[in-house]
C-alpha positions as CSV (number, residue, x, y, z in Angstrom):
1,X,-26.5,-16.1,15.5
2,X,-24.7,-12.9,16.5
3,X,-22.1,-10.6,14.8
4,X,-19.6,-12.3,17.4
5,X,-20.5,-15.6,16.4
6,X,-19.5,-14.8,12.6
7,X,-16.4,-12.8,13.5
8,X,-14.9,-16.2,15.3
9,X,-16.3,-18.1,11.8
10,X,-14.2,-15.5,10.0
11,X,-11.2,-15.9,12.6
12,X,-11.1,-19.3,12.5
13,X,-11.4,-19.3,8.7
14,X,-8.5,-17.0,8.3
15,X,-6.2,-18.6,10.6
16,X,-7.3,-22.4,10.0
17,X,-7.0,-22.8,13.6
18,X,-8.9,-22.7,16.6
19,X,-6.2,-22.0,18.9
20,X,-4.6,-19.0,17.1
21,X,-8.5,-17.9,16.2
22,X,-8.8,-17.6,19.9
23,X,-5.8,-15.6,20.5
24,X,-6.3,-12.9,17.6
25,X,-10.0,-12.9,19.2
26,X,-8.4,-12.9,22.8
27,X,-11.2,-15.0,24.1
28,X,-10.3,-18.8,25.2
29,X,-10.4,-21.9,22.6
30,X,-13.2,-23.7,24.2
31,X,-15.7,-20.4,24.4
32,X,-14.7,-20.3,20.7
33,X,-15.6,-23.6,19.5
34,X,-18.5,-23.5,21.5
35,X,-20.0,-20.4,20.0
36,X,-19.1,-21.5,16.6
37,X,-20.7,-25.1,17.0
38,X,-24.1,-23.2,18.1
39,X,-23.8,-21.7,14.9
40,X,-23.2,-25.0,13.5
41,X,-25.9,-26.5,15.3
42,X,-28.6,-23.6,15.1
43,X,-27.8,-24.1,11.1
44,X,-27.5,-27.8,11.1
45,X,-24.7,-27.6,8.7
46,X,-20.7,-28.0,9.3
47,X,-18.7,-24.8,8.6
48,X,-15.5,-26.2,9.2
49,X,-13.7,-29.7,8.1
50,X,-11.6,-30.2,11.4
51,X,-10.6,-33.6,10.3
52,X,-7.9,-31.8,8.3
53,X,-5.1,-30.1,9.2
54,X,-4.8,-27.2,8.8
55,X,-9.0,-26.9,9.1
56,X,-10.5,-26.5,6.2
57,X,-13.8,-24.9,5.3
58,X,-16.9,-27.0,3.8
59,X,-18.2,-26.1,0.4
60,X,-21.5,-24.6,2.5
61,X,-18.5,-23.0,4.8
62,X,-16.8,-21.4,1.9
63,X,-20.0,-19.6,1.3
64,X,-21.2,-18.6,5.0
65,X,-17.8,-17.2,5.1
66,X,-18.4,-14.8,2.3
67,X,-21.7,-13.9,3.8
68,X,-20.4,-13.4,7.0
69,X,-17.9,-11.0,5.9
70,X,-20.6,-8.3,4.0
71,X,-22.6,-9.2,7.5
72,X,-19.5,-7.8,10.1
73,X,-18.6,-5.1,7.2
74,X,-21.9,-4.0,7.2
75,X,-22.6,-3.5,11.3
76,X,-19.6,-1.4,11.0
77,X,-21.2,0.9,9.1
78,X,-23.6,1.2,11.7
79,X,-21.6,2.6,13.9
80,X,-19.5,4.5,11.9
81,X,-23.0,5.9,10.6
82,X,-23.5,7.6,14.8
83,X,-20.4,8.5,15.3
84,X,-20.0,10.6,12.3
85,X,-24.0,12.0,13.2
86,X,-21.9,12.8,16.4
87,X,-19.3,14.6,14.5
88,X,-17.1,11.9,16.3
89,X,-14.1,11.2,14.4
90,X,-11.8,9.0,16.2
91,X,-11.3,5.4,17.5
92,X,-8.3,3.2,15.9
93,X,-7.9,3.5,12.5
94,X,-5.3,0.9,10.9
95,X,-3.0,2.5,8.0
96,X,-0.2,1.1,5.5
97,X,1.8,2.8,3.5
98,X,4.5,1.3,1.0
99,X,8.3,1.6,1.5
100,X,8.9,3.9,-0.9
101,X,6.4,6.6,-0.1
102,X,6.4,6.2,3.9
103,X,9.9,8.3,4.9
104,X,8.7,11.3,2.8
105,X,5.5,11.6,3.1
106,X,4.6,10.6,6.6
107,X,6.7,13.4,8.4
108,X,4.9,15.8,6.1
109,X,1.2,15.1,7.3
110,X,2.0,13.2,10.4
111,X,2.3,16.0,12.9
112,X,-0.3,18.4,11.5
113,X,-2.9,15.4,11.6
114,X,-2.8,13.8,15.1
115,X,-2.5,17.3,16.5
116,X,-5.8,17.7,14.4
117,X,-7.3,14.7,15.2
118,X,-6.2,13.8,18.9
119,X,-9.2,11.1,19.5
120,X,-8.1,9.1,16.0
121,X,-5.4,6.1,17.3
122,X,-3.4,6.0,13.8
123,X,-1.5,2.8,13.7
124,X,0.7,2.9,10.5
125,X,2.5,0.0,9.0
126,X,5.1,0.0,6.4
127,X,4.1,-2.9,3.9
128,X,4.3,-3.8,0.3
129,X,1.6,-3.6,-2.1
130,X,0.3,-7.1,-2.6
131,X,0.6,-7.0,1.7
132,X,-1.7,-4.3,2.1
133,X,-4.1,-5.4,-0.9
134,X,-4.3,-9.0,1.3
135,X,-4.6,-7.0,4.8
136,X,-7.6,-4.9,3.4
137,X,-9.3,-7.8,1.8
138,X,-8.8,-9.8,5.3
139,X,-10.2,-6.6,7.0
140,X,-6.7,-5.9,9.0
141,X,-5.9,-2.6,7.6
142,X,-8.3,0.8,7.0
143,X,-6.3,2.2,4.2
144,X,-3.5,2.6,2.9
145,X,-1.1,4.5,0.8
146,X,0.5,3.1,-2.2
147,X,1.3,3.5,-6.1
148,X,-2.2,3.4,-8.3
149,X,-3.8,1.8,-10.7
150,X,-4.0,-1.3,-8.8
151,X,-7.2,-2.6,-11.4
152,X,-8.6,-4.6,-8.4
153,X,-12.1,-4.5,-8.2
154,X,-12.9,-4.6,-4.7
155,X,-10.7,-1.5,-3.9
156,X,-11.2,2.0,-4.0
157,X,-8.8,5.0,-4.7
158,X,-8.6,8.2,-4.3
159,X,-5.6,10.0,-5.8
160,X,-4.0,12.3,-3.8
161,X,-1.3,13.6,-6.1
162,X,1.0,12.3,-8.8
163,X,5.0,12.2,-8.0
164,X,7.6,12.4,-11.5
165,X,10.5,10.1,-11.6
166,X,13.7,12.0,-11.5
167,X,16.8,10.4,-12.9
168,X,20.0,10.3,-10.2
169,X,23.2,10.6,-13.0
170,X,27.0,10.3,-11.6
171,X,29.4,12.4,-13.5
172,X,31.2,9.5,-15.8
173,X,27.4,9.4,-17.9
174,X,27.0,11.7,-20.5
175,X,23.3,12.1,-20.4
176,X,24.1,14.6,-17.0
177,X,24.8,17.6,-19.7
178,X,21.7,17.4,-20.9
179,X,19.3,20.0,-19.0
180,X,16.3,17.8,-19.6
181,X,16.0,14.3,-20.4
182,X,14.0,11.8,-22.4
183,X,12.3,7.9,-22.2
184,X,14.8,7.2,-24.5
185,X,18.0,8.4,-23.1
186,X,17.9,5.3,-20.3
187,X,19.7,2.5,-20.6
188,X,18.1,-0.3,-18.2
189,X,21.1,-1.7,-18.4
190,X,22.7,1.1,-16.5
191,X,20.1,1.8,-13.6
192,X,20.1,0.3,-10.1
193,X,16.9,-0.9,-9.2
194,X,14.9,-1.5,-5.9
195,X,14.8,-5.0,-4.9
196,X,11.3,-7.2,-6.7
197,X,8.3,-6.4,-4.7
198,X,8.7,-2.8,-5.1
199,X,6.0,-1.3,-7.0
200,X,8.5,1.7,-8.1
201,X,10.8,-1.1,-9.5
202,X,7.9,-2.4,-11.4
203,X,7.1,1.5,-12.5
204,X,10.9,1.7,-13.7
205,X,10.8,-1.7,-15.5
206,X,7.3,-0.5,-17.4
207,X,8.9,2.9,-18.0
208,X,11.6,0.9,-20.1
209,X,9.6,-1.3,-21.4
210,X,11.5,-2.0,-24.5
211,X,14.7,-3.5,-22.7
212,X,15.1,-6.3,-21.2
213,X,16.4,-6.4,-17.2
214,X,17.5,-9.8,-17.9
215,X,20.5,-8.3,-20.3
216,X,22.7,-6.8,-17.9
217,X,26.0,-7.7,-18.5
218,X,28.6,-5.9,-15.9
219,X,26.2,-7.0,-12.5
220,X,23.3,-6.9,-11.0
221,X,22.2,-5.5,-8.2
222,X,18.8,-4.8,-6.4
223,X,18.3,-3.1,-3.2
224,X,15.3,-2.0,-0.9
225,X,17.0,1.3,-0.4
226,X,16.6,4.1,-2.0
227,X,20.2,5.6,-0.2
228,X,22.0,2.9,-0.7
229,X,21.3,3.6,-4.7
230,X,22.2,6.7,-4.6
231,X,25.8,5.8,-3.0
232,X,26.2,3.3,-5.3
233,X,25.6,5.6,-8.3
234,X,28.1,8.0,-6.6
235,X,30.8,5.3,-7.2
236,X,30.4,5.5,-11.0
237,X,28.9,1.8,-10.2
238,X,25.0,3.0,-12.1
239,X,22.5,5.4,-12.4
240,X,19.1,5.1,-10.7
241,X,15.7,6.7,-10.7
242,X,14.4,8.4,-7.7
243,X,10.6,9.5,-6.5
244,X,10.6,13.3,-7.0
245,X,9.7,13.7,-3.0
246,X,12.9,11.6,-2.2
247,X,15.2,14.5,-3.8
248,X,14.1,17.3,-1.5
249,X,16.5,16.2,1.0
250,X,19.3,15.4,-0.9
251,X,22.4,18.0,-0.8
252,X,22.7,20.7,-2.9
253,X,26.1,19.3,-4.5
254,X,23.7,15.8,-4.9
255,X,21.0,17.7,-6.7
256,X,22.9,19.0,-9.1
257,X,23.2,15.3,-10.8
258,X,19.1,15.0,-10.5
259,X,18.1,15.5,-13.9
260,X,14.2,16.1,-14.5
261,X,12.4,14.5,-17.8
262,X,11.1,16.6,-20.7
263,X,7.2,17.1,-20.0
264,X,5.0,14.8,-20.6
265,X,6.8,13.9,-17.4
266,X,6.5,10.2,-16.5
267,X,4.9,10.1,-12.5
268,X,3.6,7.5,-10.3
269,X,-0.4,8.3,-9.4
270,X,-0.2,7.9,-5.2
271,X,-3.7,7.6,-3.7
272,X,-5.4,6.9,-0.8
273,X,-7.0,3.2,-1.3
274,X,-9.7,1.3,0.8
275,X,-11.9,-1.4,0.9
276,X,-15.6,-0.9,-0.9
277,X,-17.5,-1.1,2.3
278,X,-16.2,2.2,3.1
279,X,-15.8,1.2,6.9
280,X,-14.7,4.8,9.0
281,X,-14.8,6.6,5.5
282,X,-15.1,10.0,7.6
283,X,-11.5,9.2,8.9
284,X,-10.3,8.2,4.9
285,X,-11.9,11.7,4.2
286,X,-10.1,13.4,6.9
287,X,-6.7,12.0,5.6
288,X,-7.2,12.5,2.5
289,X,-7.9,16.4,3.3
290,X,-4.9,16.5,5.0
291,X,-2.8,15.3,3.1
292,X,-3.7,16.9,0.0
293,X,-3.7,19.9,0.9
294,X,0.1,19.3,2.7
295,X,1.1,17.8,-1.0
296,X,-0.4,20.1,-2.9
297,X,2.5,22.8,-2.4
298,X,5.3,20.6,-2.1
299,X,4.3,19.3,-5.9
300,X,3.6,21.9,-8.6
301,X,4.1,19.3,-11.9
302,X,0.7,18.8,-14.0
303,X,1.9,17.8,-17.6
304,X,2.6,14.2,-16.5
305,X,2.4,10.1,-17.9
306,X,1.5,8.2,-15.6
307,X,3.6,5.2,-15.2
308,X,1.3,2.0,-14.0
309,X,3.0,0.1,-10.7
310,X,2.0,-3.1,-12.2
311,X,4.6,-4.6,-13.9
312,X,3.2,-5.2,-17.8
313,X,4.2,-8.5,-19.2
């Protein structure tokens, strides 16, 4: 059997169909199935149940599968093991980066890296968490960016720095004449939240863990957009809680409703997270580098709690 062969297993596995195996593989159905039936054959064993539909794997195919997988991940490394004995560092190199992180901190690193790294195709997706933990699992992305501790065990972080909430307060709430604020001085109640699937929703919900979302009593309202909040909050209509990166660009006469918690300042941790094989690790490393050491300047807080984006039950 070949790597080929067990990347069309893993293809047709994922897809649970031969056709759309074939197009993701962009070789033709029939040299597909043929390749995967000699694998079939040369085992004596079926991988797949193609009496149902959608295919199905076997109980032995269930287990090949997983086999195969540490088998592909592990040729990888081979050639990620030359190229970086080459001091090549380049190729395509698949990146996703959550909503609420991707308009701030991609035009911070962007530039400096591609112009550092001209031979690395970066293609960059925005995608919510439980997407990118899927895509890496499935092998689709390299990385990502996104809000940490995820607790999964077949993931890896690397933190890259750690962001404070900062609380957006219209002038008809009295907590905006205090200079500093507390847990304590939220009302859930009052804040406008990103739509569920967020992990900084889930962050704010953890953060005020004694209340209950469910007790709103004027409306409710739950957007993916960080601006449309902040409008919203300017009509007297809520408060809201914003990433500390998202109120660099806000106008001065906007910043003067941001109000900054009292130290230990609750934070998000943001890292850098990848699969444990470790595939093109020398690119990871290289992104990491960079953007750390963009980061490092643009955020100066170290007293912080960090605020898990896994919403507690």
């Amino acid at each position: 059997m070949t790597i080929t062969q067990l990347q069309y297993v893993l293809a047709v596995a994922e897809h649970k169909n031969f056709t759309l195996a074939a197009e993701k593989c962009f070789v033709t159905q029939p040299t597909l199935s043929m390749q995967i039936q000699k694998i079939e054959e040369e085992l004596n064993i079926l991988i797949f149940d193609r009496s149902k539909k959608p295919i199905q794997l076997t109980d032995i195919g269930r287990k090949i599968v997983e086999q195969a997988k540490n088998i592909v991940s592990e040729a990888g490394k081979i050639k990620d093991i030359v190229e970086f004995q080459k001091g090549f560092i380049g190729g395509e190199f698949r990146l996703g980066i959550i909503p609420t992180i991707m308009p701030t901190l991609l035009p911070m690193f962007l530039n400096n890296f591609i112009k550092k790294y001209p031979k690395i195709k970066l293609i960059i997706e925005e995608l919510n968490t439980d997407e990118i933990i899927t895509r890496l699992k499935n092998g689709h992305l390299d990385a990502a960016i996104a809000a940490t501790p995820l607790e999964d065990e077949k993931i890896k972080e690397i933190v890259l720095y750690y962001e404070p909430f900062v609380a957006y307060i219209p002038e008809n709430f009295a907590i905006l004449h205090k200079n500093e604020i507390e847990i304590s001085d939220l009302n859930l109640d009052d804040i406008l939240l990103l739509q569920d699937g967020h992990c900084f929703r889930d962050g704010i919900l953890n953060l005020c863990k004694n209340q209950d979302v469910a007790s709103r009593t004027l409306f409710q309202l739950e957007s993916g957009s960080f601006e449309t909040l902040v409008k919203l909050a300017d009509e007297g209509l809520g408060t809201t809680l914003l990433p500390y990166l998202h109120t660099l660009d806000l106008k001065e006469k906007d910043k003067l409703k941001l109000r900054h918690f009292k130290e230990p300042k609750p934070a998000r941790e943001v890292s850098l997270i990848y699969p444990k094989s470790e595939l093109k690790i020398h690119i990871i490393d290289a992104l990491k580098n960079s953007i750390s050491g963009i980061v490092k300047g643009a955020i100066v807080f170290q007293n912080v709690q960090i605020i898990s984006p896994i919403l507690k039950k």
